[in-house]
C-alpha positions, 0 to 999 in steps of 0.5 A, spaced: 606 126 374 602 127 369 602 126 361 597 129 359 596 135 355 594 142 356 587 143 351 587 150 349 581 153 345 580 160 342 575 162 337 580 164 332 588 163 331 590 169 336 589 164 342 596 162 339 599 167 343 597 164 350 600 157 347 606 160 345 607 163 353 605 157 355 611 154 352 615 159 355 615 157 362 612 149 361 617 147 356 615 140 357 608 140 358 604 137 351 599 142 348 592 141 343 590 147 341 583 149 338 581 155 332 574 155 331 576 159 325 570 156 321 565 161 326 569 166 328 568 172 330 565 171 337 565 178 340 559 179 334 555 173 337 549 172 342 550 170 348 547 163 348 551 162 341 558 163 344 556 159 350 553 153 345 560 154 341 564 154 347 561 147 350 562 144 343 570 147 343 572 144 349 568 137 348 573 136 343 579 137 347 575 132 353 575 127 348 583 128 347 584 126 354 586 133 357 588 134 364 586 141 364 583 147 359 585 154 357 580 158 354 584 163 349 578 167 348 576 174 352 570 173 348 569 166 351 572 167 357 567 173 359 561 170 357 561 163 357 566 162 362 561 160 368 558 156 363 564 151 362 566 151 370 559 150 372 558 144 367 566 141 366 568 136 371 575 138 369 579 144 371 577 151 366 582 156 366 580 163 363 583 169 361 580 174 365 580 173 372 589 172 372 588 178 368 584 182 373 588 180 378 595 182 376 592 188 373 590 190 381 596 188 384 600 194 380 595 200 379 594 205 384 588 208 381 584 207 374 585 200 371 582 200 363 582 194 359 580 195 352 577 187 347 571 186 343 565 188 343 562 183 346 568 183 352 567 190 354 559 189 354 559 183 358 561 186 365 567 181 365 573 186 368 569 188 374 572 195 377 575 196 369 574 202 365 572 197 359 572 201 351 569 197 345 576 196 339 572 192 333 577 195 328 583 193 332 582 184 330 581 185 322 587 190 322 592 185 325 589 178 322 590 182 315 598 183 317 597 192 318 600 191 324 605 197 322 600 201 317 599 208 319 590 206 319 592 202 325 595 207 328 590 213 327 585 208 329 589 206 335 590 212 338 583 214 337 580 208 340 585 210 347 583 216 347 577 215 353 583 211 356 587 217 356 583 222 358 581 218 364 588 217 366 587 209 366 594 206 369 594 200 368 591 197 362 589 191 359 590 187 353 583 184 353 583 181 346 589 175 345 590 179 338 592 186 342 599 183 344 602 183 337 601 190 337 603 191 344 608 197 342 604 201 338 599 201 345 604 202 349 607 208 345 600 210 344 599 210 352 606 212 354 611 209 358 607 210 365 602 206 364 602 199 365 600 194 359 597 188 362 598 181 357 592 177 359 596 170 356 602 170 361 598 172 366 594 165 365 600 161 364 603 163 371 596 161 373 596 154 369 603 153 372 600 154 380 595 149 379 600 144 375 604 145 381 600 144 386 596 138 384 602 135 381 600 134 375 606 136 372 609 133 367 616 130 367 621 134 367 625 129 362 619 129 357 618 133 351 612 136 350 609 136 343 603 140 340 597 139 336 594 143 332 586 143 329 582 148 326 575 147 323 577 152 317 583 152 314 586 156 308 593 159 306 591 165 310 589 161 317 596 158 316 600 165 315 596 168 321 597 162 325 605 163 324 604 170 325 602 169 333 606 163 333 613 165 330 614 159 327 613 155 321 606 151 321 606 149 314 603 142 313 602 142 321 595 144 322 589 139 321 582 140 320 576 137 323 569 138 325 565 139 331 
């Protein structure tokens, strides 16, 4: 057994999404959760910035003694997952290879994904038809998730994904999944939406498995939360992904 806890990071409040599907399915686990939201975006950043950012996020959590950690950042993952796998002595897990993987197991023909800027140009979905949706992250992070904006701006953004008949499409950004009907009655019914956060959790739970460093199943895991900005609005976006009240619950630090 293993009590340590999960480290998870994003460059914002959307990685919350993976930490509430990691709760799902390891009720027990403990979790520390990163939003560098006094940087965020990433997706509008250099390459060698994203990189250097996402070392100091996860120095951090290394210095709360995590077992292992999640980059709950397509943005991250794509551009400086190889970096932090290269570089950490400890198990890195990132959201694009599960993604990918379940993404090739069901289609049977095209797969697409749509993320930032920064995702689609890094190449990180190889085989994947890749469509740049910068408009879709502020829509969401300001609560227009049922405005008619963000319905025209949806549907234009999936309209390359359409016409090349794309049958499994992924979710490439951890914000995308609170508009994932809107997606998929923009895509309709046939085309399969791939969730890049639960993809990653069944992958956690494998390795937790398998290397027995899971913790006991009579533990109750607990959560932290830290951010290196914080304002009313942090707080209503985080509640928003995670479903809960987080007032007072949230800290502030710096790297």
């Amino acid at each position: 057994m293993d009590k340590r806890a999960i480290g998870v990071f994003d460059s914002g409040l959307g990685g919350l999404s993976v930490v509430k599907e990691i709760r799902k399915i390891l009720p027990n686990e403990s979790i520390i959760y990163l939003g560098d939201t006094a940087r965020v975006p990433y997706g509008t950043r250099s390459k060698e910035t994203i990189i250097k950012f996402s070392l100091e996020d996860a120095e951090f959590l290394l210095k709360k003694n995590v077992k292992c950690i999640v980059v709950a950042c397509n943005t991250a993952s794509s551009m400086a997952g190889k970096t932090l796998k290269r570089k950490l002595k400890i198990p890195i897990f990132d959201v694009i290879d599960p993604a990918l993987k379940d993404a090739r197991k069901i289609s049977k023909g095209k797969i697409g994904v749509i993320g930032t800027r920064a995702t689609i140009r890094s190449g990180a979905y190889k085989g994947a038809l890749g469509y740049a949706c910068p408009l879709l992250v502020p829509f969401i992070e300001e609560g227009e998730i049922g405005s008619d904006a963000l319905k025209m701006v949806v549907r234009d953004y999936l309209k390359p994904m359409k016409s090349k008949k794309v049958d499994a499409l992924i979710l490439g950004c951890t914000h995308y999944p609170i508009i994932e009907n809107l997606i998929q009655k923009e895509m309709g019914k046939k085309v399969k939406l791939i969730n890049p956060e639960k993809s990653v959790s069944v992958e956690v739970l494998k390795f937790l498995s398998k290397d027995r460093m899971l913790s006991s199943k009579k533990t109750k895991g607990k959560r932290e939360f830290y951010v290196t900005d914080l304002t009313d609005r942090f707080t209503k976006v985080a509640e928003m992904f995670l479903g809960e009240d987080l007032k007072g619950k949230i800290r502030k630090i710096d790297l």
